[in-house]
Structure formats: structure tokens, C-alpha cells
C-alpha positions in Angstrom: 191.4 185.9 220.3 193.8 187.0 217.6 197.1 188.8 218.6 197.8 191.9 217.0 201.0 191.3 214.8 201.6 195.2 214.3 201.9 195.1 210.6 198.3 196.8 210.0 197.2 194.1 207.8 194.7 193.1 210.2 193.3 195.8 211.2 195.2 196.8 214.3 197.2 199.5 213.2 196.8 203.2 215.1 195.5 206.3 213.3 195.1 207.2 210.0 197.2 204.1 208.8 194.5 201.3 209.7 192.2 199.8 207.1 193.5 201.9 204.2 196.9 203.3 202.7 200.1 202.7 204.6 199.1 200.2 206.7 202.6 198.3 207.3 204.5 201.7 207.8 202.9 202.2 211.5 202.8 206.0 213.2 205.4 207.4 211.4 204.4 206.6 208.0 206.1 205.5 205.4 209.6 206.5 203.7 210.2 209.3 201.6 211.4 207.1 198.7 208.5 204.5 199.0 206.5 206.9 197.2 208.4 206.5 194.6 208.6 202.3 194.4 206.6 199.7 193.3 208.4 196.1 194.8 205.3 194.1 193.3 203.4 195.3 190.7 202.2 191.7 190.0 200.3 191.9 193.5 197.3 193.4 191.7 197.3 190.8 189.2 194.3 188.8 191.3 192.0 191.5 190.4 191.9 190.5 186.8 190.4 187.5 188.4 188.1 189.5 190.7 187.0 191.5 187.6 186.2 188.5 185.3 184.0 187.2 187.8 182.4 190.0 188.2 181.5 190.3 184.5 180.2 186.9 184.8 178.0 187.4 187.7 176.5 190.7 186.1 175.7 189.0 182.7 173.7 185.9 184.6 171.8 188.5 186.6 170.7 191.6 184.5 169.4 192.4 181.3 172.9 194.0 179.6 174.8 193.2 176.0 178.2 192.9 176.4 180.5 194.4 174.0 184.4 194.5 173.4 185.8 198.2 173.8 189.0 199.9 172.0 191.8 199.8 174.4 193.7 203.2 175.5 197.3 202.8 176.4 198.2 200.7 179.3 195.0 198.7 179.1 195.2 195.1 177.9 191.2 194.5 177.7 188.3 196.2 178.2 184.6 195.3 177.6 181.3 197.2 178.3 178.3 196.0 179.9 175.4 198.2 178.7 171.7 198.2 180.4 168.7 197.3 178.7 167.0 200.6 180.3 167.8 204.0 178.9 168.4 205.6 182.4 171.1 203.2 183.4 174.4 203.8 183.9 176.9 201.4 181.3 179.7 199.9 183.2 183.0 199.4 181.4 185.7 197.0 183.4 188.9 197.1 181.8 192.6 195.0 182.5 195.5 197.2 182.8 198.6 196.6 183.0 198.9 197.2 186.8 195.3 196.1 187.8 191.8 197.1 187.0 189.7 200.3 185.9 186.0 201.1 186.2 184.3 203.6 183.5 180.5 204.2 184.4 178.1 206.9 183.1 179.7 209.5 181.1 182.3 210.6 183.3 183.2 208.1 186.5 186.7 206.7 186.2 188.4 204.9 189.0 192.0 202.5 189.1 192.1 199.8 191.1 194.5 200.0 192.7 194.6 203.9 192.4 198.4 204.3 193.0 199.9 200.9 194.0 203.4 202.3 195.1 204.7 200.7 198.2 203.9 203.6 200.2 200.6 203.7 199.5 200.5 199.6 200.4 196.8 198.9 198.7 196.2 195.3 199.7 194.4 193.7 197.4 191.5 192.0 198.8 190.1 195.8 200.1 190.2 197.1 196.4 188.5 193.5 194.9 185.5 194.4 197.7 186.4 198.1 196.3 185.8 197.1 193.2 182.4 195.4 193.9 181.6 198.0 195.8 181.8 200.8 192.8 179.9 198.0 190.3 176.9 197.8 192.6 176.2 201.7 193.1 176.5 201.7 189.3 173.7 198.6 189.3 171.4 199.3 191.7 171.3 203.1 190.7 173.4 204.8 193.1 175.8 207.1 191.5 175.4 210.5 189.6 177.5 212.6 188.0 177.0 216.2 187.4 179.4 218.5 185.0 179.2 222.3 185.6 180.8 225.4 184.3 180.7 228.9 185.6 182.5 232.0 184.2 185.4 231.1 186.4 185.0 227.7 187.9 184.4 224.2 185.9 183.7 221.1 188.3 183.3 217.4 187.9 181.4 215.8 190.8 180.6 212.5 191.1 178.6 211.3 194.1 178.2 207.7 196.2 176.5 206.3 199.2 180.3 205.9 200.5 182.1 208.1 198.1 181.9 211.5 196.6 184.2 214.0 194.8 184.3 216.6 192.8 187.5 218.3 191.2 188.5 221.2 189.5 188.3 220.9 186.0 190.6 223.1 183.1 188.8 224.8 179.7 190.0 222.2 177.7 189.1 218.9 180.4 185.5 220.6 180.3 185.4 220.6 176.6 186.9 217.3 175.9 184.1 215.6 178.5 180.8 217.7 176.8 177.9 218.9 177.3 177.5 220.1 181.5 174.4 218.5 183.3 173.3 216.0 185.6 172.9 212.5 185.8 171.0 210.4 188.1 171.6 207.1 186.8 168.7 204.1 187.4 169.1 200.5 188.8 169.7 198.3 186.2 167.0 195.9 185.0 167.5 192.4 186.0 167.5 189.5 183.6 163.8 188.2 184.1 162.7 192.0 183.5 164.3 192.3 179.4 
């Protein structure tokens, strides 16, 4: 049997610091100024690596065209996968300069890692199965996104098997993302079916 080292890494930490952010800080959390430090922003440089393979794996196995995308400040690289099927979500995996981003649908975005200062203490390994995590909903049709605007509220909620949000949105976020509506996205087709 494994002895518990108390760092949190492997799993043994107590409360809300186990399996998620903080983990090496124990009970008490974390310092004030940790928030405010990143020691190693080269630690998330292995999910370039996780994302590249990922593109690989999702090329061999379903029906998509693979195209180069403009980069926005602080990415490096960014290329979309696109479905063969209309009602599929396109999936576009992009290099930053601190780690990796997913785009899906018309509105999903999510960093990986989402903060990365040391007080936050993502390990890498959780946000590489993360990662895969976010690419298969998008796949095998599990994520929709839904856009709405009243007279005083505008939302943005995107929903998961293991994830859902939805934030507030301002007059001009609303009208820089579109059209409101729903989106139920499909699986995508695999490579035998294009």
C-alpha cells in the first residue's frame, strides 16, 4: 500500500484541496501572494504534446478537414478540425504561450490550464485527461451551447455530462458573439462513414 506523502499530489489531501486546485497547500490553503506567482510557467509545456496527439488521433478516426486558423495574441498555433456532418460541433486546438485552448461550437472556449498561478497548483496530467475530456463531449455529441437575451439579463450557457456553466453576459459580449439560440451539437462522423 502506498503511504500518503501529504503533498496532495496523490490524492490524499483533505477537503476541498484534493484532486483539483491547491493541492500542495493542505487545510489552510495557499498564500496570499501565490495568487499572484507563476514559478513554472514551462510546466504546461507537455500539453502541446498532449494536444498534437490528440489532433492526430482525431484525423485517423473521423471524417474532418483540418485547416490552419489565424492566431489571436498569446497563441503560437492554432488549427481547426471541422466535421464532415452539418450538425457537428468544429473543434479548434490552439498552443499558447502558457499551454493549450479548446474553441468548439460557436461559443465554448476553455484554457488549459485555466489559471496556472502557483496557488491554483494545476498539475498537468489532470488538465491533458481534461483536455481529452472536453474533445470527446465535442465528438461524440455531448455539449450545447445556448445564447439568450432578455430585457435585462443576457446569458451564455454551455452544458456537459461533467460540466456546465453559464455566465452573465454585457450588451456589447452579446453582440460581438451573434445571433441567441441553441445548439445541440451531433457526434461526429467517423472516418469509414465520409
Amino acid at each position: 500500500m502506498r503511504r500518503p506523502t501529504g503533498n496532495g499530489r496523490d490524492g490524499d489531501a483533505p477537503g476541498p484541496y484534493r484532486a483539483g486546485m491547491g493541492d500542495r497547500w493542505g487545510p489552510g490553503g495557499p498564500p496570499e501572494d501565490a495568487y499572484s506567482r507563476v514559478t513554472d510557467p514551462q510546466r504546461y509545456a507537455s500539453l502541446h504534446g498532449v494536444a498534437d496527439r490528440l489532433v492526430t488521433d482525431l484525423v485517423e478516426r473521423y471524417g474532418v478537414s483540418v485547416t490552419d486558423e489565424p492566431v489571436r495574441p498569446g497563441e503560437v498555433r492554432a488549427v481547426r478540425l471541422h466535421p464532415r456532418s452539418a450538425g457537428s460541433a468544429d473543434l479548434v486546438v490552439v498552443h499558447t504561450e502558457f499551454g493549450v485552448r479548446l474553441r468548439a461550437g460557436r461559443w465554448v472556449e476553455e484554457s488549459f490550464p485555466r489559471c496556472g498561478c502557483d496557488a491554483c497548483d494545476e498539475e498537468p496530467t489532470d488538465l491533458g485527461e481534461e483536455l481529452g475530456e472536453f474533445a470527446a463531449d465535442v465528438v461524440h455529441g455531448r455539449l450545447a451551447e445556448e445564447l439568450t437575451a432578455g430585457l435585462r439579463t443576457r446569458t451564455l450557457a454551455v452544458e456537459r455530462p461533467r460540466s456546465s456553466a453559464t455566465r452573465s453576459l454585457t450588451r456589447d459580449e452579446l453582440r460581438q458573439l451573434g445571433p441567441t439560440g441553441r445548439h445541440e451539437w451531433q457526434p461526429w462522423p467517423g472516418r469509414e462513414d465520409t
